[in-house]
C-alpha positions as CSV (number, residue, x, y, z in Angstrom):
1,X,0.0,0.0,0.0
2,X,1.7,3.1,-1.4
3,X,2.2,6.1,1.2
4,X,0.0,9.2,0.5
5,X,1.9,12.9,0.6
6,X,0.0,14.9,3.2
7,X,-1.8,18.0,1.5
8,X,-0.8,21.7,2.3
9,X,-2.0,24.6,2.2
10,X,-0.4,26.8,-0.9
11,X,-0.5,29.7,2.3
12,X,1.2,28.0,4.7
13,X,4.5,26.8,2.1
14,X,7.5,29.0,3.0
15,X,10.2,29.8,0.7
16,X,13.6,28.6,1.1
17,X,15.4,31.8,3.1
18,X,17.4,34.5,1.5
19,X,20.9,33.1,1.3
20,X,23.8,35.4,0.2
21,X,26.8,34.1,-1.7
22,X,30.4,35.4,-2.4
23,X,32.2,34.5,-5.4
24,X,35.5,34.8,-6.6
25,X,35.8,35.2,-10.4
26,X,38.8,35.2,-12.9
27,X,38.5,36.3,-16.5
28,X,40.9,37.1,-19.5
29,X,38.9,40.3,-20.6
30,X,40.3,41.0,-24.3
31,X,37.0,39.7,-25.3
32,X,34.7,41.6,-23.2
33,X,33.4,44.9,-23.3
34,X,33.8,44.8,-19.1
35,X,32.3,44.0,-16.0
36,X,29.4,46.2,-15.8
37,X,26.2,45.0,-18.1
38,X,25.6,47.1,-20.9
39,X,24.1,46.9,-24.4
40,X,27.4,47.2,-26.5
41,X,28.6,43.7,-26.3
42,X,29.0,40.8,-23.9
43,X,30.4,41.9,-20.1
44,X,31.6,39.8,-17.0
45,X,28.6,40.7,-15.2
46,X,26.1,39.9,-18.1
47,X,27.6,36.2,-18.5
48,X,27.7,35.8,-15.0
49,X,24.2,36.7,-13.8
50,X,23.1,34.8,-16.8
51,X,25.0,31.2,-15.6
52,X,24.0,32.0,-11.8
53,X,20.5,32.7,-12.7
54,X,20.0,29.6,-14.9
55,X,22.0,27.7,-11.6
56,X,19.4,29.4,-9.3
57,X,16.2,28.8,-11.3
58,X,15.7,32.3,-11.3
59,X,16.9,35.6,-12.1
60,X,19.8,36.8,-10.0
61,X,21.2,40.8,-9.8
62,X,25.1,40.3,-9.1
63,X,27.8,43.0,-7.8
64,X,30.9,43.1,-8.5
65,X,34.4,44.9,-6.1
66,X,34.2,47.3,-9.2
67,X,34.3,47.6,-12.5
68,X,37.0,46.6,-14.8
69,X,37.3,48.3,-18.5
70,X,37.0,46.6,-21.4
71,X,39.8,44.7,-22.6
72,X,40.9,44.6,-18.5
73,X,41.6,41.0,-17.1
74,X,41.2,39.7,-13.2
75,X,42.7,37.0,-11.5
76,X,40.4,38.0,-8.4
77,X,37.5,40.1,-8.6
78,X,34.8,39.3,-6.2
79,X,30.7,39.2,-6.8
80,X,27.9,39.0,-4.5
81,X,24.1,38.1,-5.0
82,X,21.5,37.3,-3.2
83,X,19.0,34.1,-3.6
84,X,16.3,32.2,-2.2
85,X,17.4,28.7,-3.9
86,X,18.7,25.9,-2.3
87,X,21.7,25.3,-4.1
88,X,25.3,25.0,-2.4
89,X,28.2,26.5,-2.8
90,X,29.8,23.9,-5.0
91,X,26.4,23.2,-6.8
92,X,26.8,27.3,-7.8
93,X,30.5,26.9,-8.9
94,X,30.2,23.6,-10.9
95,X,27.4,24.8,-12.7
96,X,28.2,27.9,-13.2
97,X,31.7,27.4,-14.4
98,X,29.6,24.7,-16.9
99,X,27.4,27.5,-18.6
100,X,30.0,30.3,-18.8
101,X,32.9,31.0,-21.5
102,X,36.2,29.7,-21.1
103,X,37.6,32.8,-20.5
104,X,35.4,33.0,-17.2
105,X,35.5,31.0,-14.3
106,X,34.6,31.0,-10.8
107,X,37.2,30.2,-8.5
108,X,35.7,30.1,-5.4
109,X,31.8,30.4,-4.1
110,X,30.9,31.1,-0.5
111,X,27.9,31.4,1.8
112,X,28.8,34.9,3.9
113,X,26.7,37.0,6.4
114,X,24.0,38.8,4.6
115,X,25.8,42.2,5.2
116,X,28.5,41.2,3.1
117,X,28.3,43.6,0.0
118,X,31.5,42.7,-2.9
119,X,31.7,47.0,-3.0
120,X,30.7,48.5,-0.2
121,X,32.5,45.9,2.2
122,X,35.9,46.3,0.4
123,X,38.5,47.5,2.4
124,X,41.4,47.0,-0.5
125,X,42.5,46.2,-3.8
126,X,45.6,45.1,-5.9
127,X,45.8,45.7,-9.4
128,X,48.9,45.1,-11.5
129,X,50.1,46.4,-14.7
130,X,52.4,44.4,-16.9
131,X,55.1,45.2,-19.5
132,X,56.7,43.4,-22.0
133,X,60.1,44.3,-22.2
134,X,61.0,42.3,-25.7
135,X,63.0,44.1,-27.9
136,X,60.2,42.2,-30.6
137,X,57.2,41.5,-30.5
138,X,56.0,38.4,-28.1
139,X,52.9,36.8,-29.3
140,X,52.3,35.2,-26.1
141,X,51.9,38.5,-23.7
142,X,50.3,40.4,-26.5
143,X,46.6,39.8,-25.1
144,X,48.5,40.6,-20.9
145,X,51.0,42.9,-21.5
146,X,51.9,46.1,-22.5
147,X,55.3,45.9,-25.3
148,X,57.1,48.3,-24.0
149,X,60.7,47.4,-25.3
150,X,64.0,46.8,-23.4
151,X,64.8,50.8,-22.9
152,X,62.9,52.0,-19.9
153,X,64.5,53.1,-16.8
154,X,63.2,51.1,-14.2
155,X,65.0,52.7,-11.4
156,X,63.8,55.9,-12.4
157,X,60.4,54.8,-12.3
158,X,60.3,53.7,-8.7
159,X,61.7,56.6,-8.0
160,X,58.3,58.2,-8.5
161,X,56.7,56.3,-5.6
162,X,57.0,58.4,-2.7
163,X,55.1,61.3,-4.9
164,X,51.8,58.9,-5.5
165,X,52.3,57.3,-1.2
166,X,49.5,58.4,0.8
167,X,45.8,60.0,1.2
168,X,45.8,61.9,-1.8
169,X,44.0,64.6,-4.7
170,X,44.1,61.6,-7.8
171,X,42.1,64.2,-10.1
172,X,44.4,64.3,-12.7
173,X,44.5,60.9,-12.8
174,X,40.8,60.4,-13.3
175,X,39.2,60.2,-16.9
176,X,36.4,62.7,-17.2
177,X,32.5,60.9,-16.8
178,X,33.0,59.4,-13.3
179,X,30.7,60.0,-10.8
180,X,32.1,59.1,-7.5
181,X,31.8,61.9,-5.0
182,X,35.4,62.6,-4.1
183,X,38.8,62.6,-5.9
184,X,40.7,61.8,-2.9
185,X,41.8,58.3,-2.8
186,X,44.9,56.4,-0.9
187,X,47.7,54.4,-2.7
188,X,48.9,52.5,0.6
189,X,51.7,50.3,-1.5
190,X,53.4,50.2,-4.7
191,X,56.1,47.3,-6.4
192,X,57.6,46.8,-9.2
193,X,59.3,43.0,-9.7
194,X,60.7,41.2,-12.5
195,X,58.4,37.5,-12.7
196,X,60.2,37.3,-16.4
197,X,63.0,37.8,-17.9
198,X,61.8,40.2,-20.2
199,X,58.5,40.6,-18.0
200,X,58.2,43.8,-15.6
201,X,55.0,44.1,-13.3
202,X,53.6,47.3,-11.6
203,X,51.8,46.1,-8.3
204,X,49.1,49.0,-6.9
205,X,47.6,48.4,-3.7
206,X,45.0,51.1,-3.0
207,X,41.6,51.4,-0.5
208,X,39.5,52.8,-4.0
209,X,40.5,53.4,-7.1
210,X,39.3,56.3,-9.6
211,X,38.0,55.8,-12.9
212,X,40.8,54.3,-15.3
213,X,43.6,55.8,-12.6
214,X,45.8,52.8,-12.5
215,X,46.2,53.2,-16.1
216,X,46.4,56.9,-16.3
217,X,49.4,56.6,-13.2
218,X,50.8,53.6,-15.3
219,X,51.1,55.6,-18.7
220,X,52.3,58.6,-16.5
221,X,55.5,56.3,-14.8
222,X,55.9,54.9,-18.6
223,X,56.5,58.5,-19.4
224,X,59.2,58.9,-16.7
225,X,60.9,55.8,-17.6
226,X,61.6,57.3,-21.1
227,X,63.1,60.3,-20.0
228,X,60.1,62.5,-21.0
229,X,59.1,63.4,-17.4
230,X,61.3,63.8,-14.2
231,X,60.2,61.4,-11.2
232,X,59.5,65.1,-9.5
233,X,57.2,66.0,-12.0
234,X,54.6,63.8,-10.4
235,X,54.1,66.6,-7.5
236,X,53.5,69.1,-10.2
237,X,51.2,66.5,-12.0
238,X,49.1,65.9,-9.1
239,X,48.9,69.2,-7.6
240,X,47.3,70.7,-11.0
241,X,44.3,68.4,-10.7
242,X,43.9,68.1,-14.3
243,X,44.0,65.1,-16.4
244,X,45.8,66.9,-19.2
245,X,49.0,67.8,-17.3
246,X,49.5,63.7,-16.8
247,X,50.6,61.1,-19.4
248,X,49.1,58.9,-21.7
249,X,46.9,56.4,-20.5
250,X,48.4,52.4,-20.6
251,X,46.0,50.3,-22.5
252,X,44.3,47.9,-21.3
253,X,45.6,44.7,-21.7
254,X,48.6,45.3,-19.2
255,X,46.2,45.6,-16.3
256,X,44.7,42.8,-14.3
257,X,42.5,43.2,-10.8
258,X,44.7,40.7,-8.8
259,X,42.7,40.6,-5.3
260,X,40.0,42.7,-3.0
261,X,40.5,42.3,0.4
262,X,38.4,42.3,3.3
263,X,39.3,42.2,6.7
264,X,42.5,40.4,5.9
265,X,43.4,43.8,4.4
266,X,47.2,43.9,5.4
267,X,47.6,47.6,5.2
């Protein structure tokens, strides 16, 4: 004699509760218009509430650390999002990682308080900038790096650091059409080391970050490494709060959002 399902009331069914999940995502961006959703082309944040959504059985609204420009790669950008389904952790990275490109993967998926907010509970970031120092061109860093050539004066680029150190006025480092409230940001650590040996890589580690300012303070130091600034230039640069007194902004490629931190922000 078969068992019968006891009846209930549609009223009295709860939904699952509100869950909210942290993820960890990578992506080589050459492809990609960026994170942020728009109608000109696939983005980060498109793709990614698309395979979530699908994941979740329903739509999902995900927020990133930031956005990243187009052509802009990440090795660790966080998302959050909200949902009501069931699913796990692991059932939300395996399937998501199954529905989205190969140039995107999530790398980790958490469970976290339902405070947690990828922007507004940043403390920190780390972006790096990388050069190809080849005196020809290198088809393997052409999509991660910027070809630079084997001239620059790295010495005399790290000599600018002490000028961009600190609570600071980044205006002139700040591309016109961003509307964040304040100019004033603070660049807590800067690095350069040699992974290659014809590789150079510009580490940034900063509590915000203007927009396109590592790029704008990347093309700046390229300028200084060439001879066509002085290191003390940057006091000038920075003081005049306008964009045109800087130097060319790096493309795109070079840069890559290596990690947001949290509380285990170490500075």
């Amino acid at each position: 004699m078969g068992v019968t399902a006891p009846i209930i009331a549609p009223h009295l069914i709860k939904p699952f509760m509100e869950k909210n999940f942290k993820l960890t995502v990578a992506y080589e961006g050459t492809n990609f218009r960026g994170w942020q959703r728009q109608s000109m082309g696939p983005t980060i944040q498109e793709l990614l509430e698309l395979a979530v959504g699908r994941v979740c059985a329903h739509p999902v609204t995900i927020h990133g650390s930031g956005r990243t420009d187009a052509g802009v790669h990440a090795q660790g950008q966080v998302a959050s999002f909200k949902t009501t389904s069931p699913r796990s952790p692991a059932q939300i990275l395996a399937g998501a990682n199954t529905l989205l490109p190969r140039e995107i993967a999530v790398i980790k998926a958490e469970e976290v308080d339902l405070s947690f907010h990828a922007r507004f509970s940043a403390r920190g970031k780390c972006y790096s900038y990388d050069f190809s120092s080849s005196p020809v061109r290198d088809p393997l860093t052409l999509r991660q790096a910027w070809p630079v050539g084997p001239n620059l004066d790295w010495a005399k680029l790290k000599l600018c650091f002490p000028f961009l150190l600190g609570e600071r006025d980044f205006s002139s480092f700040q591309s016109k059409g961003s509307e964040v409230q304040s100019p004033v940001r603070s660049i807590t650590h800067l690095e350069l080391s040699f992974p290659g040996p014809r590789l150079a890589r510009l580490y940034f580690y900063a509590t915000g970050f203007l927009r396109h300012m590592a790029r704008a303070i990347t093309g700046t130091l390229y300028n200084v490494a060439r001879g066509q600034l002085a290191p003390e230039d940057l006091s000038r640069i920075l003081e005049a709060r306008d964009r045109r007194q800087a130097g060319l902004m790096a493309p795109a490629q070079g840069l890559c959002l290596r990690r947001v931190y949290y509380e285990d922000w170490p500075f």
